[in-house]
PyMOL CGO cylinders between C-alpha atoms (Angstrom):
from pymol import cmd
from pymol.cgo import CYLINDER

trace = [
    CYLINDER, -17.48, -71.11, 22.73, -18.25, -69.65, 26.21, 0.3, 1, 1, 1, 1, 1, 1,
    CYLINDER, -18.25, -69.65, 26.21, -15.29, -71.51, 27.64, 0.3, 1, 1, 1, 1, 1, 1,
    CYLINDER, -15.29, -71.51, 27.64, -12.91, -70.45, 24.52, 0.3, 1, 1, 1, 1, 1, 1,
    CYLINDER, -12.91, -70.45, 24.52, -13.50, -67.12, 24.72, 0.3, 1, 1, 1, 1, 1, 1,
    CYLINDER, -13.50, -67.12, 24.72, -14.08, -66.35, 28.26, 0.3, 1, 1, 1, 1, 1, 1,
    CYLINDER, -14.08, -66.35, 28.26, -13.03, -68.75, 30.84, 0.3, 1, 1, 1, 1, 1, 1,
    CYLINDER, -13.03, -68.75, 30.84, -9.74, -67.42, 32.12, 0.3, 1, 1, 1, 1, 1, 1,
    CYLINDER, -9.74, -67.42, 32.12, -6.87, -70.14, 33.04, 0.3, 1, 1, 1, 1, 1, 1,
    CYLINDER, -6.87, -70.14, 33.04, -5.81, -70.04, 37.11, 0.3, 1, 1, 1, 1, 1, 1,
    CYLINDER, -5.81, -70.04, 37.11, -3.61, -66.98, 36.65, 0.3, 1, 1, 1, 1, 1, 1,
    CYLINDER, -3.61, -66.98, 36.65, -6.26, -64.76, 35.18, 0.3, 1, 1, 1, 1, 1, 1,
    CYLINDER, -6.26, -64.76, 35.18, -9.49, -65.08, 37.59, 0.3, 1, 1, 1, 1, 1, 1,
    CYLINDER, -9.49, -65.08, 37.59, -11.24, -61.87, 36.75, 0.3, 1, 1, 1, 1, 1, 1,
    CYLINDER, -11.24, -61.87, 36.75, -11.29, -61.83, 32.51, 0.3, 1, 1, 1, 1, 1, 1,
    CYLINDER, -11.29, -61.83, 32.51, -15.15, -62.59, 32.94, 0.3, 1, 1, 1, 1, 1, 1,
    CYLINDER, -15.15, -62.59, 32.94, -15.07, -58.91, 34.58, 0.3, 1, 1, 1, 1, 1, 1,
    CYLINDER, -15.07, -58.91, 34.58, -13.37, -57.32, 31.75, 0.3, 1, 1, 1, 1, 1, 1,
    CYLINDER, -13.37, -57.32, 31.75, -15.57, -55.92, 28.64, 0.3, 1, 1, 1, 1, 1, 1,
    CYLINDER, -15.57, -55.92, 28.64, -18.43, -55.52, 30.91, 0.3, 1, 1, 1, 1, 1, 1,
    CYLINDER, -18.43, -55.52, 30.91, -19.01, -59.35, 30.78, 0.3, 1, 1, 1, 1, 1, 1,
    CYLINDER, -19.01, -59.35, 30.78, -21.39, -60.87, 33.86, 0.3, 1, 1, 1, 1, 1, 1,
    CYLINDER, -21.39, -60.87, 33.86, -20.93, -64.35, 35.25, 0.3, 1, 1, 1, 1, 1, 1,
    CYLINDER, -20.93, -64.35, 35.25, -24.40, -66.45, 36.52, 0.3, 1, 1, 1, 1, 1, 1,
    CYLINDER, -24.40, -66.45, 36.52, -24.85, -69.58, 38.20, 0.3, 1, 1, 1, 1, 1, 1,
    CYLINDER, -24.85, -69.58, 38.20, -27.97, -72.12, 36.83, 0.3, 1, 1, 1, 1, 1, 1,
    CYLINDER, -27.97, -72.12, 36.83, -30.27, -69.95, 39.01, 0.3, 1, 1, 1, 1, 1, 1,
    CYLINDER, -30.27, -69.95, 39.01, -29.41, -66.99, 37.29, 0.3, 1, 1, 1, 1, 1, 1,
    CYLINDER, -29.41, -66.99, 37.29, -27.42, -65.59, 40.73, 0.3, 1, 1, 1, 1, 1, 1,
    CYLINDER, -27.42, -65.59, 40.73, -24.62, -63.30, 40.36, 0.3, 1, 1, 1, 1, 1, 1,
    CYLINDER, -24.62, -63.30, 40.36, -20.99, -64.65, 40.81, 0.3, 1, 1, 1, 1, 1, 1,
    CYLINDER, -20.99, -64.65, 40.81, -17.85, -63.30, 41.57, 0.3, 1, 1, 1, 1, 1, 1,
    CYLINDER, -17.85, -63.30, 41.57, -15.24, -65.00, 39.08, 0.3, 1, 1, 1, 1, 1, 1,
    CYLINDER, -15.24, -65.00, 39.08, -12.99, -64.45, 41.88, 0.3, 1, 1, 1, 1, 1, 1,
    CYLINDER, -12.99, -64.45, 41.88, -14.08, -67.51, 43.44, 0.3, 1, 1, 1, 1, 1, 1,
    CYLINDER, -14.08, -67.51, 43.44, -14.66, -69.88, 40.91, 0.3, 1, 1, 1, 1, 1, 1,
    CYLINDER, -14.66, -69.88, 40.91, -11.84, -72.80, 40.68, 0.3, 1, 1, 1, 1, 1, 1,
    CYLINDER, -11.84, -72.80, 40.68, -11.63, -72.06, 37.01, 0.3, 1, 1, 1, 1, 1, 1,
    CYLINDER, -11.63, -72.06, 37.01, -8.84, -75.09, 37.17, 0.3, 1, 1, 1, 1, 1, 1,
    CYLINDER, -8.84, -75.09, 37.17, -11.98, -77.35, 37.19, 0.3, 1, 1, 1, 1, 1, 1,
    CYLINDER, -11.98, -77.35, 37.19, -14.07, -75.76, 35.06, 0.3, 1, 1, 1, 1, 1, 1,
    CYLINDER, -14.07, -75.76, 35.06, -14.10, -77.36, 31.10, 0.3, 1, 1, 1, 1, 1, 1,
    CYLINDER, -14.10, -77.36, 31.10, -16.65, -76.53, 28.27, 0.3, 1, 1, 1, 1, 1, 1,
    CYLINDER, -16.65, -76.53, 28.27, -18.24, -80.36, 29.18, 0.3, 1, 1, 1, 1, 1, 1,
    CYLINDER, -18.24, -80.36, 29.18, -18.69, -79.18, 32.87, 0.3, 1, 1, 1, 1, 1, 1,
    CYLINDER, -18.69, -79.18, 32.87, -19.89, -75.14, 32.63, 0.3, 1, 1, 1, 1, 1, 1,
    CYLINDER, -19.89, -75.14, 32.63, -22.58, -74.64, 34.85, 0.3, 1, 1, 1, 1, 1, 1,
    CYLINDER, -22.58, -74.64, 34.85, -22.77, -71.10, 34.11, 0.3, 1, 1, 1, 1, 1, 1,
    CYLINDER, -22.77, -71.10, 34.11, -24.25, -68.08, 31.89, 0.3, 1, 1, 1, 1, 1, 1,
    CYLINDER, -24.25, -68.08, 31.89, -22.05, -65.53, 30.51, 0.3, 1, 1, 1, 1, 1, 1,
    CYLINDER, -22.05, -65.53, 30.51, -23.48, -62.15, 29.53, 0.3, 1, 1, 1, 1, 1, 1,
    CYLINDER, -23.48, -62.15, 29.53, -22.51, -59.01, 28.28, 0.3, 1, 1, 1, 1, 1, 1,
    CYLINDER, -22.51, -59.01, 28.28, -24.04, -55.96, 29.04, 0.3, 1, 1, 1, 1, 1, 1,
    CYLINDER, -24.04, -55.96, 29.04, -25.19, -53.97, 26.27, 0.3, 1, 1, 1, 1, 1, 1,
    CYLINDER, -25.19, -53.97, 26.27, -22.74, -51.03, 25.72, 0.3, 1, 1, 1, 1, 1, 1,
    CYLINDER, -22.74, -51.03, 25.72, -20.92, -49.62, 23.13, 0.3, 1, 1, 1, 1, 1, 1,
    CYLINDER, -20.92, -49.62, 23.13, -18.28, -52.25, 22.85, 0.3, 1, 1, 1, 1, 1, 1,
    CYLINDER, -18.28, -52.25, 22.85, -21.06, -55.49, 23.09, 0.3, 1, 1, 1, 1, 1, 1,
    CYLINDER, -21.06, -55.49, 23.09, -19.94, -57.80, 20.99, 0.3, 1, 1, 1, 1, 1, 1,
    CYLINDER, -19.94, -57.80, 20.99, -23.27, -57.59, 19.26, 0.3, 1, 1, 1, 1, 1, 1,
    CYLINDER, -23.27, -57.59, 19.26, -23.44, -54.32, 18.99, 0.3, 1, 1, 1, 1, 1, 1,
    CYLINDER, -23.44, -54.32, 18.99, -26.50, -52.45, 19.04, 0.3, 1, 1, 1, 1, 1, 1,
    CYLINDER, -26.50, -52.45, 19.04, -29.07, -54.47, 18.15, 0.3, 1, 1, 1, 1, 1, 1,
    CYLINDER, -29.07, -54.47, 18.15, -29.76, -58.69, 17.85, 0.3, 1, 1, 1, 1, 1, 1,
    CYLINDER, -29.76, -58.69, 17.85, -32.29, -60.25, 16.16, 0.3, 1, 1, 1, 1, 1, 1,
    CYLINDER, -32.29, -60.25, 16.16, -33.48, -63.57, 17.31, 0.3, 1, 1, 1, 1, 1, 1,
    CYLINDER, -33.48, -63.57, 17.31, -35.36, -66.11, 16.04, 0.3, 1, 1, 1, 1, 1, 1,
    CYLINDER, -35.36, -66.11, 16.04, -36.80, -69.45, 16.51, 0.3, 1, 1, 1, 1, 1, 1,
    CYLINDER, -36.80, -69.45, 16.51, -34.69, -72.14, 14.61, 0.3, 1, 1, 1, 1, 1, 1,
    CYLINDER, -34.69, -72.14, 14.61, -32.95, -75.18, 14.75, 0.3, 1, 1, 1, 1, 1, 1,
    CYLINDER, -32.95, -75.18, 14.75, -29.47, -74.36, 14.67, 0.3, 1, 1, 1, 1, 1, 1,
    CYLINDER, -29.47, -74.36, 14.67, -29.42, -71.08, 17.33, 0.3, 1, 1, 1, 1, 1, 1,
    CYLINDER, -29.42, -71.08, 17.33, -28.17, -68.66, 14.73, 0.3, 1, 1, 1, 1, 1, 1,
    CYLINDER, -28.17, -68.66, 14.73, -29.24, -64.78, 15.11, 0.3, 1, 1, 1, 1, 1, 1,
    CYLINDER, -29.24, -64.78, 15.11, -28.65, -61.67, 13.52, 0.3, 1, 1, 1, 1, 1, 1,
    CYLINDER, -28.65, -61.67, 13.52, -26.58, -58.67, 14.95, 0.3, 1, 1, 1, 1, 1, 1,
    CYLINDER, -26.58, -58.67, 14.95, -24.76, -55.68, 14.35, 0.3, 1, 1, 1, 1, 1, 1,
    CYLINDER, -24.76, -55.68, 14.35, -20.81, -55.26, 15.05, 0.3, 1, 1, 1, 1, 1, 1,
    CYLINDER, -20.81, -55.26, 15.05, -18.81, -52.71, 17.02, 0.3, 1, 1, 1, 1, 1, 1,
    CYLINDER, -18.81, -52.71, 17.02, -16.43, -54.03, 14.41, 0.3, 1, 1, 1, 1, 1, 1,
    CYLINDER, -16.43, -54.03, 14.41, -17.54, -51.61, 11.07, 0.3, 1, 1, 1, 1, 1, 1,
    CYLINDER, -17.54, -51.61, 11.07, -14.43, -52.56, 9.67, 0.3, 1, 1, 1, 1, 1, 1,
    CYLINDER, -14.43, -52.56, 9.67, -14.87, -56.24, 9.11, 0.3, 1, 1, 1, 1, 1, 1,
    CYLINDER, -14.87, -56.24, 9.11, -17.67, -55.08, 6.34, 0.3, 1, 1, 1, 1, 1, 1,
    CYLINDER, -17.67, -55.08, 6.34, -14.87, -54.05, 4.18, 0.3, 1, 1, 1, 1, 1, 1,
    CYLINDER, -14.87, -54.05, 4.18, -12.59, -57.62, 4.14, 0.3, 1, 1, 1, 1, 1, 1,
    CYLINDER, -12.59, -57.62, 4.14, -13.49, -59.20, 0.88, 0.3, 1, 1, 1, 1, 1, 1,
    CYLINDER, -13.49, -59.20, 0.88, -13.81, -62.89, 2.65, 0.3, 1, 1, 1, 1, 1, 1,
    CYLINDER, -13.81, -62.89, 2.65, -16.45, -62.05, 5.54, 0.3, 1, 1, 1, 1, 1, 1,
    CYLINDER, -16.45, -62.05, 5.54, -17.03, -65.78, 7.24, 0.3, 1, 1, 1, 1, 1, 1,
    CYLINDER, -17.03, -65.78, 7.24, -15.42, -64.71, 10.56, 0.3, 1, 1, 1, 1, 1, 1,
    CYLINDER, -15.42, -64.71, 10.56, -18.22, -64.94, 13.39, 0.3, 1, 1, 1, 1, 1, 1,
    CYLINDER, -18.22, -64.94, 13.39, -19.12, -68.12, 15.29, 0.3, 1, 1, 1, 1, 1, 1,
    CYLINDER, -19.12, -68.12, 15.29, -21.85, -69.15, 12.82, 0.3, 1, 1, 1, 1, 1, 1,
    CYLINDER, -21.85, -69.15, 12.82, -24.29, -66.11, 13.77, 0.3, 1, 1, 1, 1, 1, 1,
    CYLINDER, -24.29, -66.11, 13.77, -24.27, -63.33, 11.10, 0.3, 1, 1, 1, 1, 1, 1,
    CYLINDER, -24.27, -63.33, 11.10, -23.34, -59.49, 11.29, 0.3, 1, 1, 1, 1, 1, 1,
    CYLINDER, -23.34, -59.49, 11.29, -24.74, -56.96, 9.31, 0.3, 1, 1, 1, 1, 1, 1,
    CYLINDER, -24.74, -56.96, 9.31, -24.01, -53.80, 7.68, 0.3, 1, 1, 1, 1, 1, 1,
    CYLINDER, -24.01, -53.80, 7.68, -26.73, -51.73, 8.22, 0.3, 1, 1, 1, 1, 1, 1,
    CYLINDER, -26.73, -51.73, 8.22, -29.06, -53.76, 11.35, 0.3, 1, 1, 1, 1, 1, 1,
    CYLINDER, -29.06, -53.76, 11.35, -31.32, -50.94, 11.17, 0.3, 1, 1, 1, 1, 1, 1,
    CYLINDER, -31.32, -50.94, 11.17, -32.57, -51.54, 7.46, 0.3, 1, 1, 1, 1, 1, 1,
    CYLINDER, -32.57, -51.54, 7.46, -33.54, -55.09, 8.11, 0.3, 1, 1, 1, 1, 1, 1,
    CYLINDER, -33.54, -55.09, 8.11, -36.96, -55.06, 10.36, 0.3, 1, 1, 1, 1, 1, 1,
    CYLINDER, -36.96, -55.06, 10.36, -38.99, -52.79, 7.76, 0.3, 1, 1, 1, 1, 1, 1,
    CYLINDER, -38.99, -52.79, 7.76, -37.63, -55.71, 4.89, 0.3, 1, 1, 1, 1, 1, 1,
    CYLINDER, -37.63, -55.71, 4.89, -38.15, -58.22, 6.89, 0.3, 1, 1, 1, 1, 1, 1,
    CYLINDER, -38.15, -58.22, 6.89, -41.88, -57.15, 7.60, 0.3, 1, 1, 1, 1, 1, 1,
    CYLINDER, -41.88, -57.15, 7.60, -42.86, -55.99, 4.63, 0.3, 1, 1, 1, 1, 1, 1,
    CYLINDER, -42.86, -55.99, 4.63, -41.68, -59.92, 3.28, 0.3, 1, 1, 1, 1, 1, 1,
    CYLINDER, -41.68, -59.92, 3.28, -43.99, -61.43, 6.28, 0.3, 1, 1, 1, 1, 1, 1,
    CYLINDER, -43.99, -61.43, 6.28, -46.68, -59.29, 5.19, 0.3, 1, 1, 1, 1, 1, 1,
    CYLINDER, -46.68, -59.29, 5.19, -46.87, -59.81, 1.26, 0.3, 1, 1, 1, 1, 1, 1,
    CYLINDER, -46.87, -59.81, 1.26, -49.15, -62.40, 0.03, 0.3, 1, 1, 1, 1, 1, 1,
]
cmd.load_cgo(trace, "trace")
């Protein structure tokens, strides 16, 4: 996904810069997408992190909830409120959003702690 959704072609060097993304080489340095040869960079061959500060308009939203399991899928909310009201919902990249991110920790506690 990284590459899909981020990695500009040649003619757009600085879309990592846009939507308050960050670009980080495998030592967790600070790059300039400026000088990347994006021409040579694939999804096989990305040697780099891409993260988005948390803001208003993080992808996330507010809050993320992650857990330990085998197929890397979290929890989050959605600067997108409006997807909530589509009847067909299945429009993420296999992590899920939820309505109301705030009234999960006290359920999900109060499950952990029953006997």
């Amino acid at each position: 996904m990284p590459c899909a959704k981020c990695c500009p072609p040649p003619e757009r060097p600085r879309l990592p810069g846009r939507h308050n993304y960050a670009l980080y080489d495998e030592r967790g340095e600070l790059l300039d997408p400026a000088h990347i040869n994006w021409a040579h960079v694939t999804a096989r061959q990305f040697p780099y992190t891409i993260r988005q500060a948390t803001c208003c308009d993080n992808a996330l939203g507010n809050i993320v909830f992650r857990f330990n399991n085998p197929y890397s899928v979290y929890l989050h909310d959605t600067p997108q409120r409006q997807l909530f009201a589509q009847p067909m919902r299945a429009l993420s990249h296999g992590c899920i959003r939820l309505e109301h991110p705030w009234r999960w920790p006290p359920t999900c506690c109060a499950a952990r702690a029953s006997p």
